[in-house]
N, C-alpha and C positions, 0 to 999 in steps of 0.2 A: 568229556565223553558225552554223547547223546544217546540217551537211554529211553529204551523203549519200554514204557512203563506202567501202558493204560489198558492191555489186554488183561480180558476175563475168560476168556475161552483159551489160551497158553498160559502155562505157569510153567518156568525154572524150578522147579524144586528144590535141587540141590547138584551138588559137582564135586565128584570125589575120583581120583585114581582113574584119572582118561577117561571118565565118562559122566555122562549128566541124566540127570532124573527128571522126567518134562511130562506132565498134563497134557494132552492135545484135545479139547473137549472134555471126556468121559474117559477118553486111552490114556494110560500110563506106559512110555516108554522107556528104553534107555537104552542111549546111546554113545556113541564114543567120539572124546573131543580131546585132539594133540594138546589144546591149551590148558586142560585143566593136571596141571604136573603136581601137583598138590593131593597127599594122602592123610586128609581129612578123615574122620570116622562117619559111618555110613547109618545115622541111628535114626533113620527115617524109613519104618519097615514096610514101605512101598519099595523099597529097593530089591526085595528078595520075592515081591510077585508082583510083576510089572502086568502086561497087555503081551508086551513086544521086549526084545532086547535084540538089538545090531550084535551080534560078534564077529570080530572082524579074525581071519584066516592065516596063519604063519605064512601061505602061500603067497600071499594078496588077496586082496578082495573082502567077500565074508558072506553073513546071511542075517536073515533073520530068523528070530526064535519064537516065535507064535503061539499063543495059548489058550488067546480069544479075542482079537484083533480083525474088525473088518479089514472086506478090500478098499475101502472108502469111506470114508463120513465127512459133516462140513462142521466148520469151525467159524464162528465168524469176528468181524473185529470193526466196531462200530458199526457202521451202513455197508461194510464191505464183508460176501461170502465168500468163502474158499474151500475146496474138496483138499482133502488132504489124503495122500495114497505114499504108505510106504514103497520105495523102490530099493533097486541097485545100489551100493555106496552110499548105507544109512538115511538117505536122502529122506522128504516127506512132502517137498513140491510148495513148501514155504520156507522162509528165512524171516523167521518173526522179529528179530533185530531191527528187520529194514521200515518195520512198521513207524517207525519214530521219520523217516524218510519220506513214507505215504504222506503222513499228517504237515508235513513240510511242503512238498508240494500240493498237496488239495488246497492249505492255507495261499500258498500263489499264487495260485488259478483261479480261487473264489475272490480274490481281494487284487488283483488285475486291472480289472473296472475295461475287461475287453477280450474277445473270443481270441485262445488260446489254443495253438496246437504244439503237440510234445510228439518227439523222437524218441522211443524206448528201444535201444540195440543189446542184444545176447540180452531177452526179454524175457526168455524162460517162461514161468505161469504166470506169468502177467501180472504179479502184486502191484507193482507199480502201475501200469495200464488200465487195471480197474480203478486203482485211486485215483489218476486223474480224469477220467472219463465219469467216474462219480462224481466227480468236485465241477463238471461243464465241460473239461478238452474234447479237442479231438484229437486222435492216439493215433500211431503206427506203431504198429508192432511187429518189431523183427527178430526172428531165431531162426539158426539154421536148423532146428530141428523141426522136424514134423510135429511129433507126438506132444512136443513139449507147447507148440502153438495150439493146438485142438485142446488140450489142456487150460491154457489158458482162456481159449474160447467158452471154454465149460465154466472155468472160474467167473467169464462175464456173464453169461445167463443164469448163472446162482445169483449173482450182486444185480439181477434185474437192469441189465446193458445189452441183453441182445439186440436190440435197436440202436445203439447208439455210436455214433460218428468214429466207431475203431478198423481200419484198416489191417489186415490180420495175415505177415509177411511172413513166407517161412524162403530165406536167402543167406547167404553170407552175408554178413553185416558191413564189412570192408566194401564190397563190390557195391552191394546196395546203397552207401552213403558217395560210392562214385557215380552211381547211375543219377542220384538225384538231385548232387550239384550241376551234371547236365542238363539235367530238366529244370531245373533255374527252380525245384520245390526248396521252398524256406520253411523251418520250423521256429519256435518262440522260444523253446526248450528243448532240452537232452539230456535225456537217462541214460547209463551204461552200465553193465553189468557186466567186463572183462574175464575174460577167465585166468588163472595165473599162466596155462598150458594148456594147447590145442592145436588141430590140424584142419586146415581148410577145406575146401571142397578137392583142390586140386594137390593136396598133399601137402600143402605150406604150414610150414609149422610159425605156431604163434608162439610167443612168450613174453608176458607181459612188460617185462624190464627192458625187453627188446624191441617189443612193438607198439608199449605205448603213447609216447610221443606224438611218433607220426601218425597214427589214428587219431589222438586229438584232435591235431593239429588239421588234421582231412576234416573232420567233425564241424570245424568252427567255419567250416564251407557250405553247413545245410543251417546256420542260423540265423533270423530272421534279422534286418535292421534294428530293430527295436525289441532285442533279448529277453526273457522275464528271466531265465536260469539253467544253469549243470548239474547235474548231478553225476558222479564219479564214483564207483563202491570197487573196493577193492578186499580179498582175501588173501593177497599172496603175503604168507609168513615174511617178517623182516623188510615190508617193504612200508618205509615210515610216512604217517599220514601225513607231515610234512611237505613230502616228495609229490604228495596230490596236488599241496597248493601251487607250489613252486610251480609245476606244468600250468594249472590253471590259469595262476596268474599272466606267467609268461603267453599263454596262448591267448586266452579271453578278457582276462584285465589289460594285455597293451592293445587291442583292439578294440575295447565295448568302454572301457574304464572298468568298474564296480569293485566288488571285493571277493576273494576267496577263503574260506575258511574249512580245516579241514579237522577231523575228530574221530578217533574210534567210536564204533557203536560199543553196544553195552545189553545184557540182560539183568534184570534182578533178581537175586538168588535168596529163595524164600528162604531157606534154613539159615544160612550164615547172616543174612541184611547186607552182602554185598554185590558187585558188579562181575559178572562173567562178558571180560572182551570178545567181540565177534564180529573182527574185521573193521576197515575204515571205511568214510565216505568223504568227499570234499564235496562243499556246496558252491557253485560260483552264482554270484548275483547278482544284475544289473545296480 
């Protein structure tokens, strides 16, 4: 497991009965998480007056329960700023997990020994795009959402990158990695960020099990000769990090050689001293 372990600005608290108790800064939240099936006892009594609590709705959906909780504050993590906003779907506009991900690639791109550009696709707030445009890339950044790209944009002028060399896409990601193996643009690297389930622009339903193959596989058509690496995250339940390499290898190790390796992320969980799972990644690398 790769665990993300060096933030002072997030802390895991604790993880009891589908939910977790999480620091963001100064905010105390809590939220609800399918993986924590476990009914531990709750004797951390920031549990009974958080900031915020997610409840999620017998109908679907949910809200939040607000008690003195901005619409926004910034968190930061190392050299990198980030605005953190409760939304829709518990959400908070980072995945602190992936943080152990950042520090992987900023390590590649500083130790290169050569100007590097990366493809970051379904790019969301840009966590990833800030860290390596921090570490010297230059970034594309592609989401089909709007909001979630200006978001992002926001996230790079906190982290002091208004200036610097990020290309800032709001497209289907599919289309857009066809448009620019026609334009003969090569990148060094590629982030991805899949979703398990989604619908395109023109109603196409995605699904991960189903569609991601052949998105790789188009993927390994905007890479540069001389590769520095993949990145792969995955959250779909039951789909084993295994099954990352297996693709990887098959798609970018019989083409580039190198190796792939694949691992759940991980949080550390202050009360107990253990690891709360959250999700996989595979790394491929020249």
């Amino acid at each position: 497991m790769w665990v993300s372990d060096k933030w002072k600005d997030y802390e895991l608290i604790d993880c009891a009965d589908g939910e977790k108790l999480e620091r963001w800064g100064s905010q105390i939240l809590v939220r609800p998480d399918p993986q924590v099936i476990w009914k531990t006892a709750r004797k951390n009594k920031l549990w009974e007056r958080p900031s915020a609590r997610y409840s999620r709705s017998e109908t679907g959906g949910g809200r939040w329960e607000k008690s003195r909780l901005p619409e926004s504050w910034q968190i930061n993590y190392g050299e990198l700023t980030f605005n953190v906003k409760p939304m829709n779907f518990k959400h908070t506009g980072i995945f602190p997990e992936q943080a152990v991900n950042w520090d992987y690639a900023m390590n590649k791109i500083k130790n290169a020994g050569r100007p590097v550009s990366v493809l970051n696709l379904f790019a969301y707030t840009g966590g990833a795009t800030v860290a390596c445009a921090k570490a010297g890339a230059s970034v594309c950044h592609v989401d089909a959402a709007k909001g979630m790209v200006a978001w992002a944009r926001e996230n790079a002028r906190s982290s002091g990158l208004e200036d610097a060399p990020v290309r800032w896409i709001v497209d289907d990601c599919g289309r857009f990695v066809e448009r620019e193996i026609r334009r003969g643009r090569k990148y060094d690297a590629v982030i991805m960020d899949p979703p398990s389930y989604g619908r395109g622009p023109g109603g196409e339903v995605w699904k991960l099990e189903d569609n991601l193959w052949d998105f790789v596989s188009l993927c390994s058509g905007v890479l540069s000769d001389d590769p520095l690496f993949v990145i792969i995250n995955s959250y779909t339940t039951g789909l084993s990090p295994s099954v990352l390499t297996y693709i990887c290898q098959s798609v970018f190790g019989r083409r580039f050689g190198g190796s792939s390796e694949s691992r759940e992320l991980g949080l550390p969980v202050t009360e107990s001293g253990l690891i709360l799972p959250c999700g996989s990644t595979c790394r491929w690398e020249a």
